[in-house]
Every structure is written in structure tokens, then in C-alpha cells.
N, C-alpha and C positions, 0 to 999 in steps of 0.2 A: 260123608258121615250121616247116618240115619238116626235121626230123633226119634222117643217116644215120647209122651207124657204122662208123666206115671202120679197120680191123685190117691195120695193116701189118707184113710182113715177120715175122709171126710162126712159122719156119718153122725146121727140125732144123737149117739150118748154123747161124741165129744164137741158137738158144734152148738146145739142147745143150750141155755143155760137151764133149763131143768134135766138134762142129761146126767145118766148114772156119773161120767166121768168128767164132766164140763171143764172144757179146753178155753178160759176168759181171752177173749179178744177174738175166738177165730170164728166167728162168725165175720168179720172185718176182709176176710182174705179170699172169700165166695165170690166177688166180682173180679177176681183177679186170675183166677182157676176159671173162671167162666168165660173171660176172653181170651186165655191163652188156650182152653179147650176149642171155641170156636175159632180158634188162627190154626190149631194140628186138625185139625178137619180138614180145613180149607185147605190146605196142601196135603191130606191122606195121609199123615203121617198119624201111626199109630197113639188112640188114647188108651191107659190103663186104670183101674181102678183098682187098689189092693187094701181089702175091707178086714179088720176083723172077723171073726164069725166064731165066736167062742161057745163049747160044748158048756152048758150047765154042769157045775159041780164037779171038770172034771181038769181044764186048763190051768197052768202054773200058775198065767198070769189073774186069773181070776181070786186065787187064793193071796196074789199080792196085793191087788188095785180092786177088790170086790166083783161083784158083778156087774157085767159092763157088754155091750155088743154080743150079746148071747144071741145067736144061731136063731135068725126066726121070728127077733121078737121087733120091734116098732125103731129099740134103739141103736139096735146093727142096720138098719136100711139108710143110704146116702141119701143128706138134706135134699128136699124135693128141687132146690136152685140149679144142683150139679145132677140129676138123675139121670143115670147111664142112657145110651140113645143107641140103636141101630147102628152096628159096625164097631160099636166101644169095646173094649174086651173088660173080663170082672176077675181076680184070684183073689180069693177067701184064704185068711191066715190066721192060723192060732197062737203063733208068737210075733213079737216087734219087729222083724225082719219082713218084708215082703217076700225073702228070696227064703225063706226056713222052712221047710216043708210043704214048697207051694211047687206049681209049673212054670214061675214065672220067666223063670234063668230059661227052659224049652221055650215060652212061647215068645218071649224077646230073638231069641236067636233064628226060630223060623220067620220072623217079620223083619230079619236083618239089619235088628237097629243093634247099634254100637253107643251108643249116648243116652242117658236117659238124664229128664226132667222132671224133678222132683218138687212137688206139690204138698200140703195139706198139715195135719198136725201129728204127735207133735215132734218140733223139731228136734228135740231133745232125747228123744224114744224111738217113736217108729220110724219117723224119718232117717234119724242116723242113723240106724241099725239098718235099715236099706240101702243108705248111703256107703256104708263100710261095707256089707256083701256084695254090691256092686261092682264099689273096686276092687274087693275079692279076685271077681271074675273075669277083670278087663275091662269093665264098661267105662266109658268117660262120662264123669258125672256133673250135672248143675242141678246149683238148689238154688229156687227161688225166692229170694228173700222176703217180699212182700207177698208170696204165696204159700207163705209155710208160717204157725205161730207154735213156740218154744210155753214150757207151763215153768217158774212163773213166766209170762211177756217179756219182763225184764230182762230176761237170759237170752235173747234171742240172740242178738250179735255174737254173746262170745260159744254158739253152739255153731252157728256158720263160718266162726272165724277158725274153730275148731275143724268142721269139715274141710274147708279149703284148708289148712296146714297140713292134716291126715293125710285125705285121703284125696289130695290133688283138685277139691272140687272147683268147680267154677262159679262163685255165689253170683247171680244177674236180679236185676229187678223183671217184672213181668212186661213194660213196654220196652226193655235193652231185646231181651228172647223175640219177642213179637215185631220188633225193628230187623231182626236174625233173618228170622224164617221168612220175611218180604224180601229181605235182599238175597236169601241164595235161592228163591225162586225164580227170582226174576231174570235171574246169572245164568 
């Protein structure tokens, strides 16, 4: 089974608190994405980034949630802690789905991963809607618990507890994944 790590939406409007769309608490979950990003390196197992990049004036969701990650500007670029590196791959998306109009569902499948590792905020939106086109497709999913935060906080358990009844996920903490991926290297 081929892991990615797929980091969503972790980016100045939602992570900030002066961000257009301020995601409370997720700034909390940056060191947690940041060593599970450095453990899929360390075994070359692909990292994903899937960002927002919303058209001015012209995306649905912008007419629901305001503007927010607009294509270009200061608060669509990933907080400088998680800043893509050399070998990362990036898919820009205009709705809450990572997999809706993007390449994601190609570029996963050319790098052979069947599992993906779901990261970032928020739970309740982008995340799950990633989560459910996922399992759409086949892919076997885990969400990170301690590496994903739900708006309010509060809701966070019952939006994982949600995924895993759906859509079969596998909710882990970030050092359970990172215990994972030492022992089937080692094997």
C-alpha cells in the first residue's frame, strides 16, 4: 500500500488569526503536519498540497464564505512553517473537494498511491469533501486527527467520527502514522 500525504488548505486566510477566513485553533496542528511531512520524505513517499486559489468575483464559494484565498494574493500562499520544498507536488482548487476540478485523482494514481493522509483544515468542509471523493475513487483513507481542525473546534470528533462510519476512514493520531511508516520500512 502506497501512502501520500495530502495537506490541505493550510494557508494565511485559514490559519492566521487575522485571515479572511480564520480557522480558531489551527494554527495548533502546524507541528503536527510538519513532522508527519518530514517522516513521507524520509521514506519518499509522496507530499501533496491542495490549496485553494479562488478567481476574484467569480467562484461559488466566494459568494458563500466571502472572499478568501483569492489566486495571488498574500492569503492563498501556505503559512511559511509548512512551505512546499523541492519534490512536494501543489493542486490548486476552486471548490472544497481537492479531487473537483483539479488533477489530483491523475497525479495520485501516476505515483501509485492507493491511501491517502489527510491533513489541514477544515475538517468539516475541505477535508471531508476530500475525504468522500476519495472514497469515490477507491482510495483508502486516514484522517489525522490531531492534524486536521473542524470550525467550530468543538465539532471536531463528531466530523471524524462521521468520516470513519461513511466513508470507512481510518482516524490516527500523527505519532500512531509516524510509528506506521518506521515499521513498514523497516519490514
Amino acid at each position: 500500500m502506497k501512502k501520500a500525504l495530502i495537506i490541505v488548505d493550510m494557508l494565511n486566510d485559514f490559519v492566521r488569526p487575522n485571515g479572511k477566513l480564520y480557522v480558531p485553533k489551527a494554527e495548533e496542528i502546524i507541528p503536527n503536519i510538519k513532522a508527519l511531512k518530514q517522516a513521507f520524505k524520509e521514506r519518499n513517499l509522496p507530499v501533496i498540497y491542495t490549496n485553494d486559489s479562488h478567481l476574484p468575483g467569480v467562484d461559488a464559494e466566494l459568494k458563500l464564505w466571502g472572499e478568501h484565498a483569492v489566486r495571488g494574493t498574500p492569503g492563498a500562499q501556505v503559512v511559511d512553517e509548512l512551505k512546499p520544498e523541492e519534490g512536494d507536488f501543489v493542486v490548486t482548487k476552486r471548490r472544497y473537494s481537492a479531487f473537483f476540478g483539479t488533477d489530483l485523482d491523475i497525479l495520485l494514481r501516476e505515483l501509485g498511491v492507493d491511501e491517502v493522509v489527510l491533513t489541514g483544515v477544515a475538517t468539516n468542509v475541505c477535508v471531508l469533501h476530500t475525504a468522500a471523493d476519495a472514497f469515490f475513487r477507491g482510495y483508502k483513507v486516514v484522517v489525522v486527527s490531531d492534524g486536521t481542525m473542524a470550525v467550530p473546534a468543538e465539532d471536531q470528533n463528531r466530523w471524524l467520527e462521521y468520516m470513519k462510519t461513511v466513508y470507512g476512514a481510518k482516524v490516527a493520531r500523527t505519532t500512531e502514522i509516524i510509528e506506521e511508516l518506521r515499521s513498514s520500512s523497516s519490514s
